[in-house]
Rosetta silent file (secondary structure, phi, psi, omega in degrees, C-alpha in Angstrom):
SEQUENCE: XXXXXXXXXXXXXXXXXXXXXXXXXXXXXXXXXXXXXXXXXXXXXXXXXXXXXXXXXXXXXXXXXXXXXXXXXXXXXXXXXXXXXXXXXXXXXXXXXXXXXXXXXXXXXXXXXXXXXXXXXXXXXXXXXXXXXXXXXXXXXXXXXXXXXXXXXXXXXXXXXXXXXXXXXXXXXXXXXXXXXXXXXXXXXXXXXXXXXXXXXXXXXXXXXXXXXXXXXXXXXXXXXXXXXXXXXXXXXXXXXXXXXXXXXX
SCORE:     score description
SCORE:     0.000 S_00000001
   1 L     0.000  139.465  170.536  123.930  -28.465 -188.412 S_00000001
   2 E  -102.449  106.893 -175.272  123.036  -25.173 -188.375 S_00000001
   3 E   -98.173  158.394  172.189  120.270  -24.310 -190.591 S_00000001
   4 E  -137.115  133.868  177.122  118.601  -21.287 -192.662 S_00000001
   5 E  -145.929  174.065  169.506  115.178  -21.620 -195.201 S_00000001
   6 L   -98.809  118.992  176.167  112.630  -20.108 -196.491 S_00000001
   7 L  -105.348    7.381 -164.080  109.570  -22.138 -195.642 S_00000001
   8 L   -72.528  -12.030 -163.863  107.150  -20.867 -198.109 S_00000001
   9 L   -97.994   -0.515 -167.384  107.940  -23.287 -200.517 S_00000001
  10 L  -155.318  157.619 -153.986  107.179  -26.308 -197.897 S_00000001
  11 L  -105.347   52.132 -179.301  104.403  -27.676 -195.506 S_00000001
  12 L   122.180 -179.640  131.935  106.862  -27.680 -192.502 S_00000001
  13 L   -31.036  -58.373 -169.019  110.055  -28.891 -190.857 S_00000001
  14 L   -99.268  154.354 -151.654  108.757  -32.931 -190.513 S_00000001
  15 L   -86.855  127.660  164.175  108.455  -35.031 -193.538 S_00000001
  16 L  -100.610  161.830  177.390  104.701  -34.562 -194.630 S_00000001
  17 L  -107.665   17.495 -170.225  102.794  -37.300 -196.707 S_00000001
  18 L  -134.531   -1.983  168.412  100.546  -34.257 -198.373 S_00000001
  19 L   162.802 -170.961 -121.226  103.816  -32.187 -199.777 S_00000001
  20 L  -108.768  169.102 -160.394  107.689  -31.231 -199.631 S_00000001
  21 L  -152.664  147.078 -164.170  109.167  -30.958 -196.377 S_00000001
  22 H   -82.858  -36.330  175.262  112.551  -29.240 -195.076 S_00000001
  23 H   -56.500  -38.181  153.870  113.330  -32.557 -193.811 S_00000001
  24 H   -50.973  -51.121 -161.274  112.750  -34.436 -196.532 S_00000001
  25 H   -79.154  -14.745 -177.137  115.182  -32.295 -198.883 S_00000001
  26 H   -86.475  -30.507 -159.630  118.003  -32.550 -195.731 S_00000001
  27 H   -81.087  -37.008 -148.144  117.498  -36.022 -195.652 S_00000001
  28 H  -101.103  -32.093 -146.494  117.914  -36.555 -199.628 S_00000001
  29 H   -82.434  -27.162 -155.771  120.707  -34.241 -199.576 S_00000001
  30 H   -78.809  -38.480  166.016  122.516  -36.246 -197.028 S_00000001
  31 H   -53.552  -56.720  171.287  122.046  -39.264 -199.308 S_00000001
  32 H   -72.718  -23.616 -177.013  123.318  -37.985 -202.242 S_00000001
  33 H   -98.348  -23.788  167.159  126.680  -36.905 -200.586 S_00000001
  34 L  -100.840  -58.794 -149.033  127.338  -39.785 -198.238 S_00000001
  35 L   104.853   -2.780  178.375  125.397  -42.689 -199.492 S_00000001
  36 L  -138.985  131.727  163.102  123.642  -43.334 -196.384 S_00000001
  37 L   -39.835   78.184 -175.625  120.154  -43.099 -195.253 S_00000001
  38 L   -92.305  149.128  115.834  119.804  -40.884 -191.924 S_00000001
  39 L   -45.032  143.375 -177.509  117.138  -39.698 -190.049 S_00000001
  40 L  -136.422  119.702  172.341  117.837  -36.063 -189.691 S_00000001
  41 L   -89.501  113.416  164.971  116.078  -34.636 -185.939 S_00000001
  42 L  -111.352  168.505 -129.726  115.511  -30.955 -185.112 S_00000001
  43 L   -97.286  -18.859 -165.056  115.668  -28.719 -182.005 S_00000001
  44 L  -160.843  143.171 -167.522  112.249  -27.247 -183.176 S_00000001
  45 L   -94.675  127.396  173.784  109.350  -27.948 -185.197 S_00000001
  46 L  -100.135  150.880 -170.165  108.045  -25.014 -187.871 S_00000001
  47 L  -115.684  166.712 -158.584  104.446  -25.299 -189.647 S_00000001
  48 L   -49.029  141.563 -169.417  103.969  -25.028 -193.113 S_00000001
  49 L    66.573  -25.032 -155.410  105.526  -21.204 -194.215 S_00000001
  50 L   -73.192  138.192  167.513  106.973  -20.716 -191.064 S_00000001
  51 E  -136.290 -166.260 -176.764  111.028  -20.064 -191.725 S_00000001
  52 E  -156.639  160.949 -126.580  114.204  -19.968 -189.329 S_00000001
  53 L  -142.671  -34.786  179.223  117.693  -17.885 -189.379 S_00000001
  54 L  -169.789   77.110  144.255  119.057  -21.033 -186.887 S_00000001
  55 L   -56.673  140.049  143.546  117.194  -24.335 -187.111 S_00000001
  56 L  -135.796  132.619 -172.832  119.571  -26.912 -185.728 S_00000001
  57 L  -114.735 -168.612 -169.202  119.335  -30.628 -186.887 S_00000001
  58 L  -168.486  133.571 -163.838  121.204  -33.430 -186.127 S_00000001
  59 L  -171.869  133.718  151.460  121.747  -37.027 -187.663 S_00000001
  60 L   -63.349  113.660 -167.102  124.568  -39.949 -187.370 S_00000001
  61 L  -106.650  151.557  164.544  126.888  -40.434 -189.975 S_00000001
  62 L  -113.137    3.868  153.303  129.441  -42.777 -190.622 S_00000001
  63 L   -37.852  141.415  165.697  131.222  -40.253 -193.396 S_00000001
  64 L  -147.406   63.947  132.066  135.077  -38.936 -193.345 S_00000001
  65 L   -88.246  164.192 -171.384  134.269  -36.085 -194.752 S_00000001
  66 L   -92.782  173.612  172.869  135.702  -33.124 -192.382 S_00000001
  67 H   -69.757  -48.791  159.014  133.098  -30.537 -191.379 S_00000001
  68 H   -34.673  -47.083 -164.948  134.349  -27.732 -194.570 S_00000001
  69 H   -80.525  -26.845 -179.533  133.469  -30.815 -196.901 S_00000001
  70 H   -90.673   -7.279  158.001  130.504  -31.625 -195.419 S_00000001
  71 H  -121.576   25.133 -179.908  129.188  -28.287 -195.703 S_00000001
  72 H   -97.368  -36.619  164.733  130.265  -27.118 -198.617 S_00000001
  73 H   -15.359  -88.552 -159.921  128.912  -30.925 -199.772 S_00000001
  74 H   -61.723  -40.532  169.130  125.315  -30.507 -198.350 S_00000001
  75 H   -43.728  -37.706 -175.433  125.039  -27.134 -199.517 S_00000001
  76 H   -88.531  -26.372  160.337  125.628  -27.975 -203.413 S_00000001
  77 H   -65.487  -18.731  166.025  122.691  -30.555 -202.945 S_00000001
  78 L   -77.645  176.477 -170.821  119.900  -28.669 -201.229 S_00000001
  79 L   -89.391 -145.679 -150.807  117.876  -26.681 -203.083 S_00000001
  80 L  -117.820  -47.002  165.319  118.487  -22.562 -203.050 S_00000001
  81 L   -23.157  -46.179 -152.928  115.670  -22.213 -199.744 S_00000001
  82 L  -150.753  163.894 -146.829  117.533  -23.557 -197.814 S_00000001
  83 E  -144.992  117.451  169.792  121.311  -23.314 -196.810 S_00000001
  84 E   -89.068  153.362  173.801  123.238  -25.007 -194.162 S_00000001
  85 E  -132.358   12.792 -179.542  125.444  -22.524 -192.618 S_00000001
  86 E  -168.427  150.771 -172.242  127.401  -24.240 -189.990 S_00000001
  87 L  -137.813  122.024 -167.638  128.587  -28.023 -189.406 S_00000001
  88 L  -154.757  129.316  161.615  129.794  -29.094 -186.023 S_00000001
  89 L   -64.071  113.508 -165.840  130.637  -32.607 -184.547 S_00000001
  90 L  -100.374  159.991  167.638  128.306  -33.103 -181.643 S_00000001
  91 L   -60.519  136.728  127.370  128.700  -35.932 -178.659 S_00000001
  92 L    14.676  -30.563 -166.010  126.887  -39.003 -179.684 S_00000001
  93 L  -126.438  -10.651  148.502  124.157  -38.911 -177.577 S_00000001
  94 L    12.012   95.430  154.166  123.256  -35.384 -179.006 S_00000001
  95 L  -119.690  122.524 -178.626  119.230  -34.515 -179.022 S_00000001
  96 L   -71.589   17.899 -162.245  119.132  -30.666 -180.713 S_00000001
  97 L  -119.415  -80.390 -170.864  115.141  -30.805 -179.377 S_00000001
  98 L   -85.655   19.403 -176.113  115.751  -32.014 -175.385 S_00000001
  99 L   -96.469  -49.568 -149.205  119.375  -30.630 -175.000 S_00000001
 100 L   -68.033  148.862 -173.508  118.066  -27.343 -175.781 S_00000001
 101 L  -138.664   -4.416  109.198  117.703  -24.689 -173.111 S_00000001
 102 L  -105.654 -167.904 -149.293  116.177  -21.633 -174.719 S_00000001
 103 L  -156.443  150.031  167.435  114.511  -21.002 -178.137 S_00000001
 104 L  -119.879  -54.660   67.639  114.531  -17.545 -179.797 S_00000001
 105 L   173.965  117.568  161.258  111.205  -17.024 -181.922 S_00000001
 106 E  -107.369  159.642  170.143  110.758  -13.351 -184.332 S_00000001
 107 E  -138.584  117.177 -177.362  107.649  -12.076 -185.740 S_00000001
 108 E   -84.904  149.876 -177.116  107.994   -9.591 -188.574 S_00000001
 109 E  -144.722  115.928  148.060  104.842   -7.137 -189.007 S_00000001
 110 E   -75.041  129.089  150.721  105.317   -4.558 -192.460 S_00000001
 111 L  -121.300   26.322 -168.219  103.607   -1.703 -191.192 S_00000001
 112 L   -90.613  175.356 -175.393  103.841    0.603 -193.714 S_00000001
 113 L  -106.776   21.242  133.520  100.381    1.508 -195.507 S_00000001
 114 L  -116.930  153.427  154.530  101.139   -0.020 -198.932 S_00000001
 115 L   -38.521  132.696  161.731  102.039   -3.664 -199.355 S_00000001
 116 L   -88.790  142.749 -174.307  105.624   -4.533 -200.128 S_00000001
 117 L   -86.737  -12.800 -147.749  106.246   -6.471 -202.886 S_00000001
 118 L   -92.676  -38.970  179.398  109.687   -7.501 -201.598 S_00000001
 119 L   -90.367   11.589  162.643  108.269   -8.850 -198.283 S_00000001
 120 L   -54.355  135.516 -166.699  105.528  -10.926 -199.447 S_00000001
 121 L    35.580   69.845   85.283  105.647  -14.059 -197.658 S_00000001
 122 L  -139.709   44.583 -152.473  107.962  -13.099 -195.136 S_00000001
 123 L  -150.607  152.316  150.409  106.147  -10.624 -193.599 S_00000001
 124 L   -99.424   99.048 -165.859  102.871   -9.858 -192.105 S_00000001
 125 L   -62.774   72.306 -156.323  101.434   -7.146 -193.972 S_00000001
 126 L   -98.926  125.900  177.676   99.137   -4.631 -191.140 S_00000001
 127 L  -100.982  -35.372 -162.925   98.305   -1.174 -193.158 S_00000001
 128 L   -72.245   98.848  174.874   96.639    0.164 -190.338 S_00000001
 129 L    -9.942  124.435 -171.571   99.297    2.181 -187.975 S_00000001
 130 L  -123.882  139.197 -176.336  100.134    0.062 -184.697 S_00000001
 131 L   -82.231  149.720 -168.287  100.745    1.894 -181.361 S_00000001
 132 L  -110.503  -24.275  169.712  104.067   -0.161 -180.468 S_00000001
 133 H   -52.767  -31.624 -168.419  104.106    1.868 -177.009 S_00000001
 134 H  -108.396  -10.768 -168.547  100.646   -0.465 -175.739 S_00000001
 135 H   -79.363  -56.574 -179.382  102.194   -3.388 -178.039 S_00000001
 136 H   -60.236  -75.914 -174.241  105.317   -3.487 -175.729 S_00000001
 137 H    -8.130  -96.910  133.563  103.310   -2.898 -172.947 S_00000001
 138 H    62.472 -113.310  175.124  101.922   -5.740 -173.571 S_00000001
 139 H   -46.155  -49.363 -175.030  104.174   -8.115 -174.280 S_00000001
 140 L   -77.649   30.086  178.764  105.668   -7.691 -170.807 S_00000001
 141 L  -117.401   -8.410  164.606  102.818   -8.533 -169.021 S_00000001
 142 L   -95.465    7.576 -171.658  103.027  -12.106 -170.766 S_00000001
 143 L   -73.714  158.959  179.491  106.736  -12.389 -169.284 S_00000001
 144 E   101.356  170.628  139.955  106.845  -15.151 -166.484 S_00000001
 145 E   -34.455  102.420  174.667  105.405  -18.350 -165.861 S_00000001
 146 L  -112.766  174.528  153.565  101.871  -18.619 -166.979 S_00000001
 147 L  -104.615  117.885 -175.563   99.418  -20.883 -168.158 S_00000001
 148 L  -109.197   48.201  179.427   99.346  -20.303 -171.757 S_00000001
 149 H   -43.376  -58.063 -177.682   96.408  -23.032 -172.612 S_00000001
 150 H   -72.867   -4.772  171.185   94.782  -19.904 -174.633 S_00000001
 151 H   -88.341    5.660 -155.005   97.777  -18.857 -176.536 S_00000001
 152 L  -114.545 -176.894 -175.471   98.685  -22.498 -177.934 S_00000001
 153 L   -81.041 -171.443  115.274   97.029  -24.856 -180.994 S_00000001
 154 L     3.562   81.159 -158.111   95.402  -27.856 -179.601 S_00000001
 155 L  -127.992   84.707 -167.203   97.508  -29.372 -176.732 S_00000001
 156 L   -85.737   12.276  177.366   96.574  -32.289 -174.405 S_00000001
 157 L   -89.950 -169.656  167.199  100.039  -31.313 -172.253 S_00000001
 158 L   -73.073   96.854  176.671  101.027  -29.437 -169.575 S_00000001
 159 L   -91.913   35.696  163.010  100.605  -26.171 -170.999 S_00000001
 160 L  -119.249  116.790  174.898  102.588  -23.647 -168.395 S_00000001
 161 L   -93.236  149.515  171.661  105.442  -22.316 -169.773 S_00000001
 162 E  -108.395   95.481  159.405  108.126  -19.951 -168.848 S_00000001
 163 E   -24.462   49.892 -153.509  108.236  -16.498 -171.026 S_00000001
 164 L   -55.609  -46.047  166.823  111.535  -15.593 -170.465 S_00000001
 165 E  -126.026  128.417 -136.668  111.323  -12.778 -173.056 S_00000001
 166 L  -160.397   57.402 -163.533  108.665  -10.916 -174.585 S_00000001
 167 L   -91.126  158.979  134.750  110.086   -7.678 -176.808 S_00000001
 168 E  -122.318  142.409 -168.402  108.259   -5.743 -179.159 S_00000001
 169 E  -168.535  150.075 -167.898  110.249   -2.613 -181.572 S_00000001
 170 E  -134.331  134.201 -168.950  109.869   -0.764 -184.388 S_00000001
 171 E  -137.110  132.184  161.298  112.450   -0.304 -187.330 S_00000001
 172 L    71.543    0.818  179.102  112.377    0.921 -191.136 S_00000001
 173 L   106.252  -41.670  166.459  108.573    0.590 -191.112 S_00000001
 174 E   -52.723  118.354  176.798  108.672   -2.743 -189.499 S_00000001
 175 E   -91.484  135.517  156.204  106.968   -3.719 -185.813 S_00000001
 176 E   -85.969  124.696  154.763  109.422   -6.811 -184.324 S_00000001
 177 E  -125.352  138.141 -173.997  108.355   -9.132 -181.946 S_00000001
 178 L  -128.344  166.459  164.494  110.838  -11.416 -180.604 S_00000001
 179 L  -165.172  128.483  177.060  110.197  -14.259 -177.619 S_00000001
 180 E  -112.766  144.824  174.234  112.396  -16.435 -176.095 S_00000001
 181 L  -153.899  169.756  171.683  111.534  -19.576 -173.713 S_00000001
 182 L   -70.678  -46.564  168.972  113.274  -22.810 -172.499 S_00000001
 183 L  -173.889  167.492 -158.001  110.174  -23.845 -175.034 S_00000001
 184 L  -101.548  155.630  144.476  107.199  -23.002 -176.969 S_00000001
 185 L   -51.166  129.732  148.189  103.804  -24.500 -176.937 S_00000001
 186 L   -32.252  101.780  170.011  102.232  -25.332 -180.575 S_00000001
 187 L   102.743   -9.901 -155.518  101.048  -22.367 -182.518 S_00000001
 188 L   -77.641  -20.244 -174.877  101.838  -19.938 -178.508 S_00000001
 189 L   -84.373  -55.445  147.727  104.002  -17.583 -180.886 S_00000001
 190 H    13.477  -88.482  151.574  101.752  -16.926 -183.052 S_00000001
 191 H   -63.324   -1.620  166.164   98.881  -16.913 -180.958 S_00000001
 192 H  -137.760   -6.536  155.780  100.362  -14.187 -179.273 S_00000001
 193 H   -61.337  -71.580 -150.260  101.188  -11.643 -182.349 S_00000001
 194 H   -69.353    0.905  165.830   97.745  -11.781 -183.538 S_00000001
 195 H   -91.962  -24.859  175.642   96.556  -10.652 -179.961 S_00000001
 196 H   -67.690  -54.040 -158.395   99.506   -7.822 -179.471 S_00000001
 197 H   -76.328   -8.152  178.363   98.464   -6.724 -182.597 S_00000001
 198 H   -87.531  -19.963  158.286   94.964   -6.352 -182.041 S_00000001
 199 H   -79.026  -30.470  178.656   96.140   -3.912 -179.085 S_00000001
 200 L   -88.867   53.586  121.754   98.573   -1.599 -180.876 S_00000001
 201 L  -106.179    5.586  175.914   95.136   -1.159 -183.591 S_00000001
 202 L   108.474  -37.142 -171.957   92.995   -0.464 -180.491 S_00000001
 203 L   -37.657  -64.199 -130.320   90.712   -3.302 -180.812 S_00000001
 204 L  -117.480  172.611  164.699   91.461   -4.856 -177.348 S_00000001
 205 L  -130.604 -177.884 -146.291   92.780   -3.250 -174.376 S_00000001
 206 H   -82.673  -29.981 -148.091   95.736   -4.508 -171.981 S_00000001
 207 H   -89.161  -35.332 -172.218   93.351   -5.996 -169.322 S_00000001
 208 H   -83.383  -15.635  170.840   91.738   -8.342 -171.902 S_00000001
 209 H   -44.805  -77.080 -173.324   95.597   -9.218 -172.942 S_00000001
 210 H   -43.774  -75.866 -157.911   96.137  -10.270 -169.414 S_00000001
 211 H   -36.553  -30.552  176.811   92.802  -12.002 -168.841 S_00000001
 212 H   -53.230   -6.558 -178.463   93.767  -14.638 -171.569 S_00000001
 213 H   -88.138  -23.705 -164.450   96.298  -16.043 -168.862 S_00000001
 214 H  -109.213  -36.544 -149.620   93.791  -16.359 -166.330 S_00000001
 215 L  -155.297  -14.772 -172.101   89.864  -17.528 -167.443 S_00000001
 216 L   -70.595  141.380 -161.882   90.376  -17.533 -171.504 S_00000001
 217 L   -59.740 -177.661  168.845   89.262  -21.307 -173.129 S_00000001
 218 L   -94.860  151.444  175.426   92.355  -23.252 -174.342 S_00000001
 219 L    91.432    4.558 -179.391   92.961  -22.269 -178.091 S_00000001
 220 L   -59.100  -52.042 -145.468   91.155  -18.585 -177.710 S_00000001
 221 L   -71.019  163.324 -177.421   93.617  -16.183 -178.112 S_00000001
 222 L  -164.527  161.955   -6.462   93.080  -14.522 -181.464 S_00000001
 223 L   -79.899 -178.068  176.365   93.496  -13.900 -184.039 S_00000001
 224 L  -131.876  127.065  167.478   96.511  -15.930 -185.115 S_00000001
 225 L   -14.666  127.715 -173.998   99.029  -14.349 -186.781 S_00000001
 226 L   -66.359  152.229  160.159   99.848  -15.809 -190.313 S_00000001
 227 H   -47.161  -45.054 -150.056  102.850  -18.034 -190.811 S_00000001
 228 H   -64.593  -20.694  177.192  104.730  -16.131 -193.091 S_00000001
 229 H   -81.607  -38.765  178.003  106.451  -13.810 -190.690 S_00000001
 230 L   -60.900  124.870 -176.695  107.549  -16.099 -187.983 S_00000001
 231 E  -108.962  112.919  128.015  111.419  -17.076 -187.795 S_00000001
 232 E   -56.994  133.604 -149.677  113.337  -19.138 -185.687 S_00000001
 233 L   -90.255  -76.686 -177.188  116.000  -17.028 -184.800 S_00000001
 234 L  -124.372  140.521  157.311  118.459  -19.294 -182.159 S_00000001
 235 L   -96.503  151.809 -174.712  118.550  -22.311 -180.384 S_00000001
 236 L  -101.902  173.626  146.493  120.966  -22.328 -177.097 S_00000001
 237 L  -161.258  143.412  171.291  122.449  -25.131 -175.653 S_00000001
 238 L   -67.730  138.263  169.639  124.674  -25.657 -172.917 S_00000001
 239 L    94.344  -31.949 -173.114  128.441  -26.621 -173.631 S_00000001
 240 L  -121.572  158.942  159.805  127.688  -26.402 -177.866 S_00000001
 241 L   178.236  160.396  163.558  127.429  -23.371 -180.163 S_00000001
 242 L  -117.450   25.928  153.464  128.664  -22.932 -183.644 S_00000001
 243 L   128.686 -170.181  166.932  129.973  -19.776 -182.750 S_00000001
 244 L   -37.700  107.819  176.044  128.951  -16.151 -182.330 S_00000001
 245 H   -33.645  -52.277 -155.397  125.259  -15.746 -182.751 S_00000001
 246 H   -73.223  -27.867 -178.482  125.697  -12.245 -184.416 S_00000001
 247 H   -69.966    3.585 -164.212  127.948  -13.770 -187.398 S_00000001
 248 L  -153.060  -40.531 -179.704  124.733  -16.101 -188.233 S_00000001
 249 L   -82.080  -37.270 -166.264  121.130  -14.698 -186.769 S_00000001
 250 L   -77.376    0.000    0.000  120.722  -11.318 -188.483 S_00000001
């Protein structure tokens, strides 16, 4: 399944025991229209506010409903957040998580110098003018293989990842940051907005950007960016799609 939410209304992606969960309401939904009790797995995990444009889950069914039934189905049972927007029979052995072979990740910044009322919560709301010329800069100096210990949450893995992409652009009053990897660290997109953005205000210069890759503790970089702006855009995979990206991500 190809999903789209709103997360503001929920304290993640994974079924929490402290409040509603997108999984939990996919799970229930799944229930009411087939009768049977799935696990439902996804390619990527989102924290609490966090929303995504193309979540993809996955769960075994033993339903003969067609794919049109099943997502016209699931759709009158979820709540109004959140929307499947594509249905596709996968092989069997299917994991939307380790199958996956890149990740797309956005970061929205309003940068105009009053608050929008329209983008509350789903926007990060900067009044202060951001140079987007030293933002980009920037970014591409986090492209490659790194160690990104200081841009992630709390991690006891192998934290070097490859940055495949690293954009920043500015539209309508908005600063964009997109990043794509094979995969993200916990919290590394984040964690790497609220440091761009402290260089297009000035704060920081480019050199201390870079140094967090080299000698910065793990968990440094800073600040970190609020949830409410960050989307998953797309997940890739080889061999699967539910069709043209542009019909679905925007």
């Amino acid at each position: 399944m190809l999903l789209e939410y709103d997360g503001a209304a929920y304290r993640g992606s994974q079924c929490q025991a402290n409040g509603p969960s997108i999984q939990a309401e996919l799970e229930a939904a799944i229930n009411k229209l087939t009768g049977e009790t799935r696990r439902v797995e996804f390619a990527g995990r989102t924290d609490s506010g966090v929303h995504a444009l193309g979540q993809v889950a996955a769960f075994d069914s033993g339903s003969r409903l067609a794919e049109t039934e099943l997502l016209r189905g699931l759709n009158h049972f979820l709540p109004e957040d959140i929307a499947a927007r594509a249905v596709r029979e996968a092989q069997r052995d299917f994991d939307p998580r380790r199958d996956a072979t890149s990740r797309v990740y956005r970061y929205r910044i309003d940068n105009r110098p009053v608050r929008s009322a329209l983008t509350r919560g789903r926007a990060w709301h900067v009044a202060v003018p951001l140079d987007v010329a030293r933002m980009t800069e920037g970014a591409k100096r986090l492209e490659g293989r790194h160690d990104f210990a200081a841009f992630a949450g709390p991690y006891e893995g192998q934290t070097r990842r490859t940055l495949s992409r690293c954009e920043v652009h500015a539209e309508h009053g908005e600063v964009v940051v997109e990043m794509q990897a094979e995969a993200f660290l916990p919290h590394q997109v984040r964690r790497t907005v609220g440091p761009l953005v402290e260089v297009g205000r000035g704060h920081r210069d480019l050199a201390w950007l870079e140094s967090l890759l080299r000698e910065a503790a793990p968990s440094s970089a800073g600040p970190v960016a609020p949830a409410c702006g960050l989307y998953l855009v797309r997940v890739a995979y080889d061999g699967f799609e539910f069709g043209p990206p542009e019909e679905w991500m925007d």
